[in-house]
C-alpha positions as CSV (number, residue, x, y, z in Angstrom):
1,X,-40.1,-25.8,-2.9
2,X,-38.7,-27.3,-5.9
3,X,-34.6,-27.2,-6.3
4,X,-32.4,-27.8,-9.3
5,X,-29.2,-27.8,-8.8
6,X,-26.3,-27.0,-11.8
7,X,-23.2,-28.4,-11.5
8,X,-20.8,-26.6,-13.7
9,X,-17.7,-28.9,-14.9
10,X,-14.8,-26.3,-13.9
11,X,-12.1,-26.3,-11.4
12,X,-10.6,-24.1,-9.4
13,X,-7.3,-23.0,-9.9
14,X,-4.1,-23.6,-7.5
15,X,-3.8,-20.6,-4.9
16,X,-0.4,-20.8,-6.6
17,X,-2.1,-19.8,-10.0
18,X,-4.1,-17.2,-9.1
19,X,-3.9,-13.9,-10.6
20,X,-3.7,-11.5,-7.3
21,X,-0.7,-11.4,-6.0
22,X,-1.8,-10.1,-2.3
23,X,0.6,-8.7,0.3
24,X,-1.1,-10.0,3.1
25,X,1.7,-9.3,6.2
26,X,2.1,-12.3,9.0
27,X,2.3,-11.1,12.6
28,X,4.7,-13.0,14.4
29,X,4.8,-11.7,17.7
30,X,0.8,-10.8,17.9
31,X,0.6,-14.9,17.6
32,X,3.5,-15.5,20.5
33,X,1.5,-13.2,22.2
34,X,-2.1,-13.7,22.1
35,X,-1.2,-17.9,21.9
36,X,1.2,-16.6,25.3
37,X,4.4,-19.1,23.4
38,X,7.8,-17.8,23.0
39,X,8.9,-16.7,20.2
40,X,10.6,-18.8,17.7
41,X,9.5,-22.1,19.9
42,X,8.2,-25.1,18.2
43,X,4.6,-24.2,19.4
44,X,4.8,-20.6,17.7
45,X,6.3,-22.2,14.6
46,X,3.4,-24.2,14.3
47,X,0.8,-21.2,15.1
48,X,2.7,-19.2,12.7
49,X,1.9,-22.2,10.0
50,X,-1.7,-21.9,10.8
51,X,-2.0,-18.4,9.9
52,X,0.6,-19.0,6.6
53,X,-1.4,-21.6,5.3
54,X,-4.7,-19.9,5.3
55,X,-3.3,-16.4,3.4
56,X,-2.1,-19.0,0.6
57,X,-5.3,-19.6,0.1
58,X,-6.5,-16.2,-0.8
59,X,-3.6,-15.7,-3.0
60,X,-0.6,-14.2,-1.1
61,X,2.9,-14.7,-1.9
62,X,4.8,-12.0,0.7
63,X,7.2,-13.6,2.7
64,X,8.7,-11.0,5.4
65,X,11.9,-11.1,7.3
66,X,13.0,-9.1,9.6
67,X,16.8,-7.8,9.8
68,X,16.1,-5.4,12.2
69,X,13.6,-5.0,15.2
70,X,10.5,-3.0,15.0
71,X,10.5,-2.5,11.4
72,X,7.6,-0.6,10.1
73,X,4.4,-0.8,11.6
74,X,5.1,-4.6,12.1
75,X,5.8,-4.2,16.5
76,X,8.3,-6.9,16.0
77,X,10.5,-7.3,19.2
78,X,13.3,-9.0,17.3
79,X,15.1,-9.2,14.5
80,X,15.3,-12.9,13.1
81,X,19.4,-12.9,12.3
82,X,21.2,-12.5,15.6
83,X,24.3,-11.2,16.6
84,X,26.5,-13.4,18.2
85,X,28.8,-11.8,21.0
86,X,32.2,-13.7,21.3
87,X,34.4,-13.6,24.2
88,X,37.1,-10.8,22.1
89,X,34.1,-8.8,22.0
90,X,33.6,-8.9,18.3
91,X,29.8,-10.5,16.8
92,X,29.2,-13.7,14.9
93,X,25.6,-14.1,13.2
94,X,23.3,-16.6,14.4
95,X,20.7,-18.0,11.1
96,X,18.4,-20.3,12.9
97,X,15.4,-18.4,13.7
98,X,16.2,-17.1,9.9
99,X,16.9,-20.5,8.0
100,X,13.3,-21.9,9.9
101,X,11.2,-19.7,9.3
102,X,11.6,-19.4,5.6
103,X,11.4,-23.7,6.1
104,X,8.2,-23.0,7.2
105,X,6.8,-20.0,4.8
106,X,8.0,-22.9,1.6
107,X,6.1,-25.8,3.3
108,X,3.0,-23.8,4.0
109,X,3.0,-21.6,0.8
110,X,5.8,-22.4,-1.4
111,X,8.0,-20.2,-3.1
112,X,7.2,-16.4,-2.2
113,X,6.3,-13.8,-5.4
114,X,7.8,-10.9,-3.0
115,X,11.1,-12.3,-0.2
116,X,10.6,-8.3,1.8
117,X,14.0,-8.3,4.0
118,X,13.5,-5.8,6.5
119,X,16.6,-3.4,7.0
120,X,15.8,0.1,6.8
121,X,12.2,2.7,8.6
122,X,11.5,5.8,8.7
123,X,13.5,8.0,10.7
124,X,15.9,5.5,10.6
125,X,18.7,8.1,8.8
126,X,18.6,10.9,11.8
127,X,17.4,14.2,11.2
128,X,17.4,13.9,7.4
129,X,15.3,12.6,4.7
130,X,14.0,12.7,1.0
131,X,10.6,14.6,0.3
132,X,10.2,14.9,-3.2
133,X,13.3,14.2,-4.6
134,X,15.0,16.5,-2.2
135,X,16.6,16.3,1.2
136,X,15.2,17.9,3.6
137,X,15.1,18.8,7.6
138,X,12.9,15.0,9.7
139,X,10.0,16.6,10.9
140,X,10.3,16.5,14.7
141,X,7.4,14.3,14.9
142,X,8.7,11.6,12.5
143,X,12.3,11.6,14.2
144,X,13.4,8.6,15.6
145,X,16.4,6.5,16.7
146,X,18.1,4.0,14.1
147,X,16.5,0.9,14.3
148,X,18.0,-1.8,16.7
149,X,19.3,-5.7,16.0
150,X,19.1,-8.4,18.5
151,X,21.8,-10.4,20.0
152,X,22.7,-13.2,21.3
153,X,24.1,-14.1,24.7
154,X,25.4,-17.7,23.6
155,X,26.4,-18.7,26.7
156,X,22.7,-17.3,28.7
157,X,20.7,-17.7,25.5
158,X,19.2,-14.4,26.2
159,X,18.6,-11.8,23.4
160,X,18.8,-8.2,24.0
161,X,19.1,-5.1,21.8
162,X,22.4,-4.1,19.7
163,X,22.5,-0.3,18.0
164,X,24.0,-0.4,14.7
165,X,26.4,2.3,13.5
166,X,24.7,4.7,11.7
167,X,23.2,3.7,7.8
168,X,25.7,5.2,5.4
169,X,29.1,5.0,7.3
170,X,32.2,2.5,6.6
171,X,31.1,1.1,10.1
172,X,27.8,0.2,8.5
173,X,28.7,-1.8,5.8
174,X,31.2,-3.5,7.8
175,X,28.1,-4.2,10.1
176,X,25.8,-5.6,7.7
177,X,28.1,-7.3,4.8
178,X,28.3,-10.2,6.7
179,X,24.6,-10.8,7.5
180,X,23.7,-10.1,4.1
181,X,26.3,-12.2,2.8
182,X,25.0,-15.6,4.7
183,X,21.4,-14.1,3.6
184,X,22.1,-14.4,-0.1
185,X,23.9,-17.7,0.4
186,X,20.8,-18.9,2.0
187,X,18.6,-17.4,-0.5
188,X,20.1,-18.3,-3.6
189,X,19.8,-22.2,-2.4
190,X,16.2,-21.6,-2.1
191,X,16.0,-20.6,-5.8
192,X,14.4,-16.9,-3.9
193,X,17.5,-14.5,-4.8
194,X,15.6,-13.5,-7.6
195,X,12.3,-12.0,-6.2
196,X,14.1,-10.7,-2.2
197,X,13.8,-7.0,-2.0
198,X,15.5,-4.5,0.5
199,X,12.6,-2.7,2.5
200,X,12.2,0.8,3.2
201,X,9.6,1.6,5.7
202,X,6.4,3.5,6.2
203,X,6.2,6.6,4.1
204,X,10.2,7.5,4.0
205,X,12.8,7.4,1.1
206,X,16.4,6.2,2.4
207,X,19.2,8.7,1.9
208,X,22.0,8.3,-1.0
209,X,24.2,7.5,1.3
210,X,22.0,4.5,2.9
211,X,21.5,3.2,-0.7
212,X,25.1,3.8,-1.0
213,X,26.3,1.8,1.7
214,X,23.8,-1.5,0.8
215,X,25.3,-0.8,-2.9
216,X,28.8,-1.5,-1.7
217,X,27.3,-5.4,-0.4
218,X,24.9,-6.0,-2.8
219,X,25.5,-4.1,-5.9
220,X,22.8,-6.0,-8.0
221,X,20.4,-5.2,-4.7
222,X,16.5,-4.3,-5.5
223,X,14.3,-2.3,-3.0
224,X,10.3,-2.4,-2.2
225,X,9.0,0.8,-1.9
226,X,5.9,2.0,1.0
227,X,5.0,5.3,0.8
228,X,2.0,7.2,-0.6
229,X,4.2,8.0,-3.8
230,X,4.8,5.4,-6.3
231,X,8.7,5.1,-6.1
232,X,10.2,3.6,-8.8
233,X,14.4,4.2,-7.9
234,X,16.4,5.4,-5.3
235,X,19.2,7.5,-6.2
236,X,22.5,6.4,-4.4
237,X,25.6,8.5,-3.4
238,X,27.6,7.7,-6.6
239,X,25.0,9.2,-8.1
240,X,23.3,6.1,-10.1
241,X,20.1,4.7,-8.9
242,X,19.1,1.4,-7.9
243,X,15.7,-0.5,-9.0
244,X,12.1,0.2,-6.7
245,X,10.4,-3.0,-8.1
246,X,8.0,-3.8,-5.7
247,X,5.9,-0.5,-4.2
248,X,2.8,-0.4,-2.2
249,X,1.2,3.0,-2.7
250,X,-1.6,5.1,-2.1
251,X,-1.5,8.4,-4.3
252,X,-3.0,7.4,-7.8
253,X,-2.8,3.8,-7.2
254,X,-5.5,1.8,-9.3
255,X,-7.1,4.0,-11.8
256,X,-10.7,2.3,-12.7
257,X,-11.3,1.7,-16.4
258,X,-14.4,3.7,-17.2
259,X,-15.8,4.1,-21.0
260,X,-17.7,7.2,-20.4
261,X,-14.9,9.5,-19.2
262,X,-12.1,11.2,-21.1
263,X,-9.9,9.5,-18.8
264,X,-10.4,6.4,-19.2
265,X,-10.8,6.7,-22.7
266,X,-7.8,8.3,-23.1
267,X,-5.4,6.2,-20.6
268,X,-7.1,2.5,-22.1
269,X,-7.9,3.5,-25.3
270,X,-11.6,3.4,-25.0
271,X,-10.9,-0.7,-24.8
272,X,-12.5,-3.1,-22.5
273,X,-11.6,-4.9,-20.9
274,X,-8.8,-2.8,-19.4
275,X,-5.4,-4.4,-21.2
276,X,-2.8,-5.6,-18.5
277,X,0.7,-4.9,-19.7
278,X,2.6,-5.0,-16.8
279,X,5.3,-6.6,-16.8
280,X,7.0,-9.6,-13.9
281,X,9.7,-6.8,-13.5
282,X,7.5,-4.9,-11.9
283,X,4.6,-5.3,-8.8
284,X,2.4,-3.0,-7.8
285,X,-0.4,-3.0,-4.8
286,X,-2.9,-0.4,-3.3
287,X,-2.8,0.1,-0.1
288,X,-6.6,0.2,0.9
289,X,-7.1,3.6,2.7
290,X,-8.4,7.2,1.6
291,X,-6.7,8.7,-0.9
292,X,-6.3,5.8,-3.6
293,X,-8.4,5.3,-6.3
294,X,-9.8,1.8,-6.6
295,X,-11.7,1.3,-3.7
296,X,-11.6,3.9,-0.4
297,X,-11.3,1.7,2.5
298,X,-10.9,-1.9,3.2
299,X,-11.2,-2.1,6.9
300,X,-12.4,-5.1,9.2
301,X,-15.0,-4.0,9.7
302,X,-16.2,-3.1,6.2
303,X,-19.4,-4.9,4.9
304,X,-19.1,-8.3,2.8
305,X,-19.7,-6.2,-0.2
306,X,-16.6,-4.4,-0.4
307,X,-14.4,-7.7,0.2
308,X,-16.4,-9.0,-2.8
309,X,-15.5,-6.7,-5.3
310,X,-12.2,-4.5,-4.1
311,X,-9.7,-7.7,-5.2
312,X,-11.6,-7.9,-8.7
313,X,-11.2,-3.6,-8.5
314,X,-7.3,-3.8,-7.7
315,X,-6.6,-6.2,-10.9
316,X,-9.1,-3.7,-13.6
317,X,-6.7,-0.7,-11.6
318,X,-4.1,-2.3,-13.5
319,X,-2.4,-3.5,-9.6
320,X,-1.2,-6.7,-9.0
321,X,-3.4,-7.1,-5.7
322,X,-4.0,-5.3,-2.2
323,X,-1.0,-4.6,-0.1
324,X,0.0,-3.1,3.3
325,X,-2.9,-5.0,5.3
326,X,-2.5,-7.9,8.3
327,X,-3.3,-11.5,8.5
328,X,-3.2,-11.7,12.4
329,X,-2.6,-8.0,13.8
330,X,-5.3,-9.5,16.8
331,X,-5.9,-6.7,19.7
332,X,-2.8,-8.2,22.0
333,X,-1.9,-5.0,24.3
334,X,-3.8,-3.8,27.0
335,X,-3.6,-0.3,27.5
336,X,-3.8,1.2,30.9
337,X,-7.4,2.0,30.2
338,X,-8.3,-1.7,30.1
339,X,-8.8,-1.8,26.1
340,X,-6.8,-3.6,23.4
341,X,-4.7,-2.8,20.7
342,X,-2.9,-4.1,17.9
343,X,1.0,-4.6,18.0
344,X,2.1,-2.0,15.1
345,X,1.1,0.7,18.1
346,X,2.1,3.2,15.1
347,X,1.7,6.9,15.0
348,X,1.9,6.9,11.0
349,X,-0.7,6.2,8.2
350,X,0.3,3.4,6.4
351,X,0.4,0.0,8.7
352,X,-2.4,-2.2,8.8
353,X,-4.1,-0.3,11.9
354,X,-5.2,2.2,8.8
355,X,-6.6,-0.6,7.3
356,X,-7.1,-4.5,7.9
357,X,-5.7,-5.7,10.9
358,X,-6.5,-9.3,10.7
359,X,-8.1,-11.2,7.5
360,X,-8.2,-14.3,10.0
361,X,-9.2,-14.9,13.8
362,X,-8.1,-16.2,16.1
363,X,-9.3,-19.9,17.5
364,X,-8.5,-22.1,19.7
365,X,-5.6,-23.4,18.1
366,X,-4.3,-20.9,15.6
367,X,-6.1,-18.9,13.4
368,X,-9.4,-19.8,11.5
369,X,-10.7,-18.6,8.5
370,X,-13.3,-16.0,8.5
371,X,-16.1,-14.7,5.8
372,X,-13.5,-11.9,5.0
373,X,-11.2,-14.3,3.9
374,X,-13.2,-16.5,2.1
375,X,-14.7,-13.4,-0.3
376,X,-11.2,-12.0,-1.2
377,X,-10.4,-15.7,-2.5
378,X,-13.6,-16.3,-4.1
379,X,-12.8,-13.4,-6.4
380,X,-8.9,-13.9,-6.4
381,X,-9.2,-16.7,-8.8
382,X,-12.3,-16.0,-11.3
383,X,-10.2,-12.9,-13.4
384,X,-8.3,-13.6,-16.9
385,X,-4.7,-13.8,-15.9
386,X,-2.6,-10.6,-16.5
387,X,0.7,-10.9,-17.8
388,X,2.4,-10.6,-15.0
389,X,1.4,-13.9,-13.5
C-alpha cells in the first residue's frame, strides 16, 4: 500500500505558551497513599513531581496550597504551614513543607497562572451563610465544623490537629496574620504575589465578616471563587467588596458561538470567530458537569471524542480552560464493602468525583500519561491566542 508522508514545517508551542489555562488540581495525599510514602518525604516529593510535570504539559498553571486541612473536596489530611507549639504554650509557624513544595511546583512547571491558598470551605462560618446575596439559615446537611490546622510537636515531630478560633473574630486575625504574613514574604520573593488568590470552597460564599477579618491582614487580598454562580466580589463587613478574580463555575459558564441563533448573534455580533476580550484581570473556567453550557460532562470515562474537542469548546465559550477536575484523585480508600474510592469522599457537587478524577495513572513509579491526557494537549495548543494569555 503506497504511503506519502507530509512533513509540515511548524513547531509546537511551549506548554508555557499555550492558550488554555487548565486548573488541573494535584492530589497530594492520594499519591502518599497509593505510593504507601509519607507525606512531605523526599520519595513523595519526587512522586508529586511526576504527576506536576505531566499536567504542564497539557497546559495547567494551578498551583494549590493548603492553609488548612481538608479543604474542599481535596481529602487533604494536613495543612502545609504548621503550627509550632512552644513550651509557654503560645504557636510559632513552621514553612518547610510550604517553602518545598512551591520549590518543586517552579522546577516542574514554572511560575503558576493561578497561586490558590487554601483558607476558607463551606460550612466553615457555622450555621450561617450567603445564598444569593443574602444571609441565610446552613442547611443542616451542609453544616459543618470550621476547618482544622495542623501542628507541630517540635520536640516528637508528630503533627496533630489545632481548631482555629472562629473566621471573623479578633482571635482570628490574630491567628492567621502571622502565617499569612511569612506567606506573602515568601511569595513576593517568588515574583507569585501577583496571581495568589484566597480560596473559598465548594459551592459557599464567605460571610462579611470572614472577608472582613482577611481584609484587616491583607487589605489588597484577591479571592477565587467555586460555586455554580459566577462570583465576581465578596462584600466585606465595612461594607466594600473585595475582588473574585479567578471563579470556576457551572451556571452559564461557556456560551457556544453559534451563527444561526439569536443568541449568538446577538451576544458576538453575528462575528466568527467568537472575539476573546477578556482581559489578564480576570480567569474564568467551566467546571465540566450538567448544567454548564460548553460541553455536559467530562468524566474518565468519557469517550476520546469528547477530550478532543471540550478544551477547543471552553476557549470559543469565551473560558480560559477547564477547571475543578483531578490529576491523580486514584481510588485509594477501601470501603468496608471491599471497593475503592477516591480521597475527596465529598457529599457535594463540585469536586472532581463529579467529574475527572485522574487525567493520569498511576505506574510503577509515579504517574504516566494516558490517551486522556495526550487529547486535551493536542488541542490545548492549536487555537489563536486570546488576550488574556
Amino acid at each position: 500500500m503506497p504511503l506519502r508522508l507530509e512533513v509540515t514545517e511548524w513547531t509546537i508551542p511551549d506548554p508555557k505558551d499555550f492558550v488554555v489555562h487548565h486548573n488541573i488540581y494535584q492530589s497530594h495525599d492520594s499519591v502518599a497513599v497509593f505510593y504507601k510514602v509519607p507525606l512531605w518525604s523526599d520519595r513523595h516529593v519526587e512522586l508529586m513531581g511526576k504527576s506536576l510535570a505531566l499536567t504542564r504539559e497539557v497546559g495547567t498553571r494551578l498551583c494549590v496550597v493548603h492553609l488548612i486541612e481538608d479543604a474542599c473536596c481535596m481529602g487533604n489530611a494536613q495543612s502545609m504551614v504548621r503550627w509550632v507549639k512552644q513550651a509557654d504554650g503560645t504557636t510559632t509557624r513552621d514553612f518547610t513543607v510550604f517553602d518545598r513544595y512551591l520549590d518543586l511546583y517552579e522546577k516542574t512547571v514554572g511560575k503558576p497562572g493561578v497561586l490558590l491558598l487554601s483558607v476558607w470551605g463551606r460550612g466553615a462560618d457555622g450555621d450561617r451563610t450567603i445564598s444569593f446575596g443574602k444571609e441565610i439559615d446552613m442547611p443542616a446537611y451542609a453544616r459543618r465544623p470550621r476547618h482544622t490546622v495542623t501542628c507541630l510537636d517540635p520536640t516528637t515531630r508528630k503533627v496533630a490537629s489545632l481548631e482555629q478560633p472562629a473566621y471573623g473574630t479578633p482571635e482570628s486575625v490574630t491567628f492567621w496574620k502571622p502565617v499569612l504574613a511569612g506567606v506573602r514574604t515568601r511569595l513576593e520573593k517568588r515574583g507569585w504575589f501577583d496571581v495568589t488568590a484566597l480560596g473559598s470552597g465548594d459551592d459557599a460564599v464567605p460571610l462579611p465578616t470572614t472577608i472582613g477579618g482577611f481584609k484587616q491582614i491583607w487589605p489588597d487580598g484577591k479571592w477565587m471563587s467555586i460555586a455554580h454562580v459566577n462570583m465576581r466580589t465578596y462584600k466585606a463587613s465595612d461594607g466594600t467588596t473585595v475582588p473574585v478574580v479567578d471563579s470556576e463555575h457551572v451556571w452559564a459558564a461557556g456560551h457556544l458561538y453559534n451563527p444561526d441563533t439569536k443568541i449568538g448573534r446577538r451576544r458576538y455580533g453575528g462575528a466568527y470567530p467568537m472575539p476573546w476580550t477578556r482581559g489578564a484581570s480576570r480567569i474564568e473556567w467551566g467546571f465540566p458537569r450538567v448544567g454548564i453550557n460548553f460541553i455536559d460532562f467530562l468524566l474518565d470515562s468519557s469517550p476520546v471524542v469528547a477530550w478532543r474537542f471540550a478544551t477547543e469548546a471552553a476557549i470559543q465559550g469565551n473560558l480560559n480552560g477547564i477547571g475543578r477536575f483531578g490529576v491523580d484523585f486514584w481510588p485509594v480508600i477501601k470501603t468496608k464493602r471491599g471497593r475503592y474510592e477516591d480521597i475527596t469522599q465529598t457529599g457535594f457537587n463540585l469536586g472532581p468525583r463529579y467529574s475527572t478524577l485522574a487525567l493520569l495513572s498511576p505506574g510503577p513509579d509515579g504517574a504516566i500519561p494516558t490517551e486522556r491526557g495526550t487529547r486535551c494537549s493536542a488541542r490545548a495548543c492549536r487555537l489563536p491566542k486570546p488576550s488574556f494569555a
